[in-house]
N, C-alpha and C positions, 0 to 999 in steps of 0.2 A: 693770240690773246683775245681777239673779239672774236673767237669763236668759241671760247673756253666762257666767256661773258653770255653768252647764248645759249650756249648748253646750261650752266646754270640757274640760269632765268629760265628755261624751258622745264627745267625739271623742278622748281622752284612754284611755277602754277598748280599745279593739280597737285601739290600738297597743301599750299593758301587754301585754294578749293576744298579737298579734302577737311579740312580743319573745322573753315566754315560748316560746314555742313554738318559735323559732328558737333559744335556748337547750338547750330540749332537744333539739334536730336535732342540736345543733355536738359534733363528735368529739374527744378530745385524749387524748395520750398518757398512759398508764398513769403515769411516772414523774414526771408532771405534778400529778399527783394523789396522789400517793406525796410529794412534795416539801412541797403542802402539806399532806398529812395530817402528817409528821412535823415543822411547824412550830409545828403546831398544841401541842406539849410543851413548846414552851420554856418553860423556868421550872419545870418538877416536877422535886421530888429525886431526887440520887441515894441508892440502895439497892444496896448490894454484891449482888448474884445476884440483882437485881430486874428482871422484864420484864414487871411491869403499867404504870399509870398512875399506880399510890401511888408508885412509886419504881424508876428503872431502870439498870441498870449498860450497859456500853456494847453492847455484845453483846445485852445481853434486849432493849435499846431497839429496836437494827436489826432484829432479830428478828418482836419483836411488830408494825413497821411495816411489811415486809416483809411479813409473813403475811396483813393485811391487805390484800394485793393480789396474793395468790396465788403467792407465793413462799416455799415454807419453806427455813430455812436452821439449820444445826447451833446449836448453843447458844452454845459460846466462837470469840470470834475469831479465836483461831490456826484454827479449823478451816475456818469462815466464808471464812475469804482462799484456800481452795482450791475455793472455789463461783464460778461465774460464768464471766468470761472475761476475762482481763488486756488491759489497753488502758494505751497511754502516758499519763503525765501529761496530757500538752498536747492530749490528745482525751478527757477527762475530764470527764462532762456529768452534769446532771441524774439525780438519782436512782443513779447508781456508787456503789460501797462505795468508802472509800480507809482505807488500814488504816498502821499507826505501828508502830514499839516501844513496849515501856510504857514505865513512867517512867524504866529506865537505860537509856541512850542508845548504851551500848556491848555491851546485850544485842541482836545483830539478831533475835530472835523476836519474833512479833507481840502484841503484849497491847493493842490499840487500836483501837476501830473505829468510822467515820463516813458519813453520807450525803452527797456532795456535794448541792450545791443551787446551784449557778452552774455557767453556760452552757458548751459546750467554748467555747475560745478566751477567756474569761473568766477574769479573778482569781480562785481555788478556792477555796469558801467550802462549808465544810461544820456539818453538825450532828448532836450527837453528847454522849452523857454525859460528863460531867468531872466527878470526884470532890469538887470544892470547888465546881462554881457548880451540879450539875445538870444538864441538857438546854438549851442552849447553841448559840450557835451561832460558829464561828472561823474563821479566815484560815491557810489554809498558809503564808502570807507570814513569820507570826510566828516567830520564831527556833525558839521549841521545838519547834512543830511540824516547822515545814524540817529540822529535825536528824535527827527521826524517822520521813520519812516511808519507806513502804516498798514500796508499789504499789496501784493502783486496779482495780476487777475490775467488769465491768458486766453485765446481765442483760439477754438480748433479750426477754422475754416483759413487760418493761415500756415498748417500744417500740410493743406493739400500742397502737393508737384504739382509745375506748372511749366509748361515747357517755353524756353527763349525764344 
């Protein structure tokens, strides 16, 4: 029996090993990485003009996530929605900004801004500070949202592979 636990374990190494190591070989996109690093927030509050991790308003959030991977981008999100490069709804992928009105729906200036985190061709699910839950994560689907939406804007230099 404890020889059979030894062989095991022996041949059990240099496959962990193996693995590792092919782990660190495997390439993936920047914005793959970006997606889950800004998952990684859900549930810290929000802080009106905050872009740490004590607390972040919409804008600081994308901000500090963004920078993070080699992107710096303006402070507020009116300005933010003039960075990148506009792409339709419906080609809307991983790691895109997508940007709203704030909260009146009949102002069209931008006061709102998120990362998607679902696929193009995918149902749009972004995340993003919200003043009453925090670092969140929502559905365009939702009324509020759909009402507000106002355009999406994506960044090639999160396209590069990057290896683990």
């Amino acid at each position: 029996m404890r020889f059979t636990i030894i062989l095991l374990l022996a041949l059990a190494i240099p496959i962990q090993s193996s693995l590792a190591t092919e782990l660190k070989k495997k390439k993936v996109r920047k914005y793959e990485l970006l997606v889950n690093e800004a998952l990684k927030y859900v549930g810290t509050p929000y802080k009106f003009g905050g872009s740490a991790p004590s607390g972040f308003d919409c804008s600081g959030f994308v901000g500090y996530v963004f920078r993070k991977y080699g992107v710096e981008l303006p402070r507020i999100s009116t300005d933010q929605a003039s960075t990148g490069k506009g792409v339709p709804l419906r080609k809307a992928k991983k790691g895109d900004l997508i940007f709203f009105r704030g909260s009146n729906k009949r102002d069209r200036k931008i006061g709102h801004v998120g990362i998607v985190i679902s696929g193009k061709g995918e149902a749009v699910k972004f995340v993003h500070a919200s003043t009453s839950r925090g670092i969140v994560v929502s559905e365009l689907s939702t009324e509020y949202y759909k009402e507000r939406y106002r355009k999406v804007r994506c960044f090639k230099e999160l396209n590069k592979k990057v290896k683990l």
